[in-house]
C-alpha positions in Angstrom: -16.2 3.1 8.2 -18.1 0.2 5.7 -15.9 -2.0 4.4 -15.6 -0.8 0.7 -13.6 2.2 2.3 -11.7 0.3 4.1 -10.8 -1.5 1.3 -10.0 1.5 -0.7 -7.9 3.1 1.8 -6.2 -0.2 2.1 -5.2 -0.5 -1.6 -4.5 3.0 -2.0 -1.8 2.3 1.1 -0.4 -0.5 -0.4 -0.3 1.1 -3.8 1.7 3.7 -2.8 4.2 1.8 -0.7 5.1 -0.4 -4.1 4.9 2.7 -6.5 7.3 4.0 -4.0 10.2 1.3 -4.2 9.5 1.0 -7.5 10.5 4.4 -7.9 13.0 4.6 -5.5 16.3 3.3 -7.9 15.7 6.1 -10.5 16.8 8.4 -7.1 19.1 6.4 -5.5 21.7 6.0 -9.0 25.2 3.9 -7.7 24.6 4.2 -4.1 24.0 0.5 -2.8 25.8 -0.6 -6.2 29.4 0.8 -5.9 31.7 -0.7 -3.6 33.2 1.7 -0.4 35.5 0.0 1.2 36.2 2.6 3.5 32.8 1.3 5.0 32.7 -2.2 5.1 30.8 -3.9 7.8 29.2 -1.4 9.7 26.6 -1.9 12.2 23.1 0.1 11.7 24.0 4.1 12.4 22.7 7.6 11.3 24.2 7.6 8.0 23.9 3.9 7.3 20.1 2.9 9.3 20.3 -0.3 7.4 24.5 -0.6 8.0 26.2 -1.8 5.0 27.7 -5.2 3.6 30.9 -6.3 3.4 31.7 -4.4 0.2 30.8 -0.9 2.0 27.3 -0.8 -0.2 24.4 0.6 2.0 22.0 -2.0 3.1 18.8 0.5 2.8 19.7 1.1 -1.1 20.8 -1.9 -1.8 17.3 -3.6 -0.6 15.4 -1.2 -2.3 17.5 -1.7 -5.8 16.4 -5.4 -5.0 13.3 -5.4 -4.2 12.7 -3.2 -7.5 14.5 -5.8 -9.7 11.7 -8.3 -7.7 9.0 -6.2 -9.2 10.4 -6.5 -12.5 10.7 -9.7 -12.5 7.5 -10.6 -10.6 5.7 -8.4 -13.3 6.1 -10.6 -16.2 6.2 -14.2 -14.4 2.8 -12.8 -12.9 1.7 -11.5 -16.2 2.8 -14.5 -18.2 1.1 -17.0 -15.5 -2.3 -15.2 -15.6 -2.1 -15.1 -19.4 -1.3 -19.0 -19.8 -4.5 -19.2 -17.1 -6.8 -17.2 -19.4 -6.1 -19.4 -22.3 -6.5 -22.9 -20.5 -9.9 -21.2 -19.2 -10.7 -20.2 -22.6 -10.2 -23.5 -24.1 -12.7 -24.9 -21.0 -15.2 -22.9 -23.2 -14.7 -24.2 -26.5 -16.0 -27.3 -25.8 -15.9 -30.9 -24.3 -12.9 -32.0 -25.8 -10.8 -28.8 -25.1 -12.2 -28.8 -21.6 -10.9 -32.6 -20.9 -7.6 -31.7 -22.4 -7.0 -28.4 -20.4 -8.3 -30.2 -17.4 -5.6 -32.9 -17.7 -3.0 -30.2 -18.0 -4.0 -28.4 -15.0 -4.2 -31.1 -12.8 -0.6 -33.0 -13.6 0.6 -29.1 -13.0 -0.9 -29.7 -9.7 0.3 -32.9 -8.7 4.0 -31.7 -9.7 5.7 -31.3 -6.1 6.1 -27.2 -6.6 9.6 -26.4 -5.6 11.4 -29.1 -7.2 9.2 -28.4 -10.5 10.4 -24.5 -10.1 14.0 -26.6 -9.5 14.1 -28.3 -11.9 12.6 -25.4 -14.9 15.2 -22.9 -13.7 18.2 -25.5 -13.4 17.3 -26.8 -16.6 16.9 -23.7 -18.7 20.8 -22.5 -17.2 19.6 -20.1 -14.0 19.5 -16.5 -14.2 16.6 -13.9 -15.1 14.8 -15.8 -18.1 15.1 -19.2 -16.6 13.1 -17.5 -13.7 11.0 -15.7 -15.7 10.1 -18.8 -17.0 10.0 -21.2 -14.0 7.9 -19.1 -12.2 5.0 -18.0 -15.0 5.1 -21.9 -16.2 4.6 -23.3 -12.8 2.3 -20.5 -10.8 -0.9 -20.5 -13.1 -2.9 -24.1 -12.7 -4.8 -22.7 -9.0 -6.0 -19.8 -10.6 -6.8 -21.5 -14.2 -9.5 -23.6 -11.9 -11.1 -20.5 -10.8 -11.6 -18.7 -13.9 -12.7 -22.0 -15.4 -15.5 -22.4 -12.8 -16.1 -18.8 -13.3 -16.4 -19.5 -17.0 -18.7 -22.3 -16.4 -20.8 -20.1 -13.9 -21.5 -17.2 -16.6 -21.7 -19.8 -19.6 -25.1 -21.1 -17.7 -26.5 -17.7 -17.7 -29.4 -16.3 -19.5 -28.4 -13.8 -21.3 -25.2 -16.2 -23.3 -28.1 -18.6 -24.0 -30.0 -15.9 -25.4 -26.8 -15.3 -27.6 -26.5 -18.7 -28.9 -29.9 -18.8 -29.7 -29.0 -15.5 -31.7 -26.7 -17.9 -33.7 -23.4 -16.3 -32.3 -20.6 -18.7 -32.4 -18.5 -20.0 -29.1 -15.3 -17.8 -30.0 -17.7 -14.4 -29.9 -19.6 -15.3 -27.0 -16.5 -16.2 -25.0 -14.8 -12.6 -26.3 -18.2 -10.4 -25.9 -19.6 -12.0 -23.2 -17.7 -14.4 -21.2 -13.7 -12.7 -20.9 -14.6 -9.3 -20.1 -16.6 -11.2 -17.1 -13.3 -12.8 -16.0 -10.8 -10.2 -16.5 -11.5 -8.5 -13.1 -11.0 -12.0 -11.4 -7.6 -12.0 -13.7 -6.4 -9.1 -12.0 -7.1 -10.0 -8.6 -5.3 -13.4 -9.6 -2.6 -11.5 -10.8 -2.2 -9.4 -7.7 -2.4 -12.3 -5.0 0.1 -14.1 -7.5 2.5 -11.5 -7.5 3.8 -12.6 -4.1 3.8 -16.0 -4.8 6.7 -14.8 -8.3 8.7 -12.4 -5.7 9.6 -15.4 -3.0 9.7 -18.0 -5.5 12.3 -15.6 -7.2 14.0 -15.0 -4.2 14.1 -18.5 -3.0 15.6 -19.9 -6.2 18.0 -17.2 -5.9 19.1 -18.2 -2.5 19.3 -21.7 -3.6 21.9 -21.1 -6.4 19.1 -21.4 -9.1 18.1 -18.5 -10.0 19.5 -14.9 -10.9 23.5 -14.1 -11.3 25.6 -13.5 -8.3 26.4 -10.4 -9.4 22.6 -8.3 -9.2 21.4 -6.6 -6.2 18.8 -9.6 -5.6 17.5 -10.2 -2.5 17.9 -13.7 -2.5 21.8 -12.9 -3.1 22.1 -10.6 -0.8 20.4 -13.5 1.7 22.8 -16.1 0.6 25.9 -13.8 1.4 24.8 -13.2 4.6 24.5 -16.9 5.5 28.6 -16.6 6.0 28.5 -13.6 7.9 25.6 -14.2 10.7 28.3 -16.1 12.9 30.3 -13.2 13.0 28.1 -11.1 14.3 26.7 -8.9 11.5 22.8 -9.7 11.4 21.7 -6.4 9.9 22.8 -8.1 6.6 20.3 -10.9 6.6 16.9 -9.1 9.3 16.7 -5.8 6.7 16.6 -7.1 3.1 14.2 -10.0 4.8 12.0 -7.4 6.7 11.4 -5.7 3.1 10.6 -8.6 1.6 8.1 -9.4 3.7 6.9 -6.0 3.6 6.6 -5.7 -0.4 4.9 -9.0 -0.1 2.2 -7.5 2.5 1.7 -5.0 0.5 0.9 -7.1 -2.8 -1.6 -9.5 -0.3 -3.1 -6.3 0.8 -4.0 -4.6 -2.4 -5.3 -8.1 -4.2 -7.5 -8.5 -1.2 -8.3 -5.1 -1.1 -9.7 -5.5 -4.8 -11.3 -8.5 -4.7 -13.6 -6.9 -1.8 -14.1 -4.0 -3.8 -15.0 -5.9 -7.2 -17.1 -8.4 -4.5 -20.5 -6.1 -3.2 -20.6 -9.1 -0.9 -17.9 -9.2 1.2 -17.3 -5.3 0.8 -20.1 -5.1 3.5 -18.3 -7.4 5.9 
């Protein structure tokens, strides 16, 4: 097996494990929402694998209605991010004294200490989904602004835009026809390895009291509630929303690498 297969299989894997628990809400309706008090606190059994909390809500649904509301959110702080990205590469492009100014932006994003600037965005927009919306898609898109803008740079020397120029197109066409179709697959593959990056950033504001209302089936609430029930014996509460965190975020890793070897005859051969 070369490795463009296994890249294909790969992302096709990972594609269907995140189609899956994005799906899996529409089938699972109340259950891991409603309250049943009748089973509060149970242990990991055959009609509870993932046990349930203290309110009697199944542990299995309840993950999977949060990880869902992860993807949500994830989508358009990840979507937002690469699109700010684009247009700081874009404005690279338009000349030298764009290129200094989008420069200077990027790099005081970069020296911002990341979590306290996430902090600080979320906290000061009032917490819950919008603020970390925001936080997130304001604060994750300076890395991959640098690598579109050196991939920007890179095609701009090439033959074929000088030919172009010499045709008497102007900058704003050659960067549409010529220069953003070249970066949108590296976009994508940004947007997919970024993706992980927006689901624990979520999650971690979350658990820190910064980010989404008590009262949604987040993971990072669900983390933060079992904090005071560990000691007392019930870990299934904190080891299975945590286990499918990690696994949604494997998956994402897996299908942006998984692409970028496949859009990258290079290292598809490796």
């Amino acid at each position: 097996m070369n490795g463009r297969v296994g890249a294909l299989l790969a992302a096709l894997l990972a594609a269907m494990l995140i189609v899956a628990i994005a799906l899996a809400p529409a089938g699972l309706g109340e259950t891991g929402i409603r309250a049943d008090f009748a089973a509060r606190n149970l242990a990991p059994q055959s009609g509870h694998l993932f046990g349930t909390d203290q309110m009697g809500r199944d542990m299995l649904a309840r993950s999977l209605h949060g990880l869902a509301l992860s993807l949500e959110i994830g989508l358009i702080a990840a979507g937002l991010s690469v699109a700010i990205a684009i247009l700081m590469a874009t404005l690279s492009g338009l000349g030298r004294g764009t290129d200094r100014i989008a420069g200077f932006v990027t790099d005081a994003m970069l020296a911002m200490p990341h979590l306290m600037l996430l902090i600080l965005i979320s906290f000061a927009l009032g917490g819950g989904t919008a603020a970390v919306v925001i936080a997130v898609a304001i604060s994750h898109w300076p890395r991959l602004a640098r690598i579109l803008r050196a991939e920007l740079l890179q095609v701009a020397a090439a033959p074929y835009i000088e030919t172009s120029r010499a045709l008497g197109r102007s900058r704003v066409f050659i960067i549409r026809h010529h220069i953003l179709p070249h970066l949108l697959p590296q976009a994508l593959v940004g947007f997919l390895l970024m993706f992980p990056h927006a689901i624990l950033h979520e999650a971690g504001l979350t658990f820190l009291g910064f980010g989404l209302e008590p009262s949604r089936p987040a993971i990072g609430v669900m983390l933060t509630e079992a904090m005071r029930h560990i000691s007392a014996g019930r870990w299934w509460l904190a080891l299975f929303p945590g286990a499918m965190l990690l696994a949604l975020v494997l998956a994402f890793e897996t299908l942006g690498s998984a692409l970028r070897r496949l859009i990258t005859p290079r290292e598809a051969q490796c």
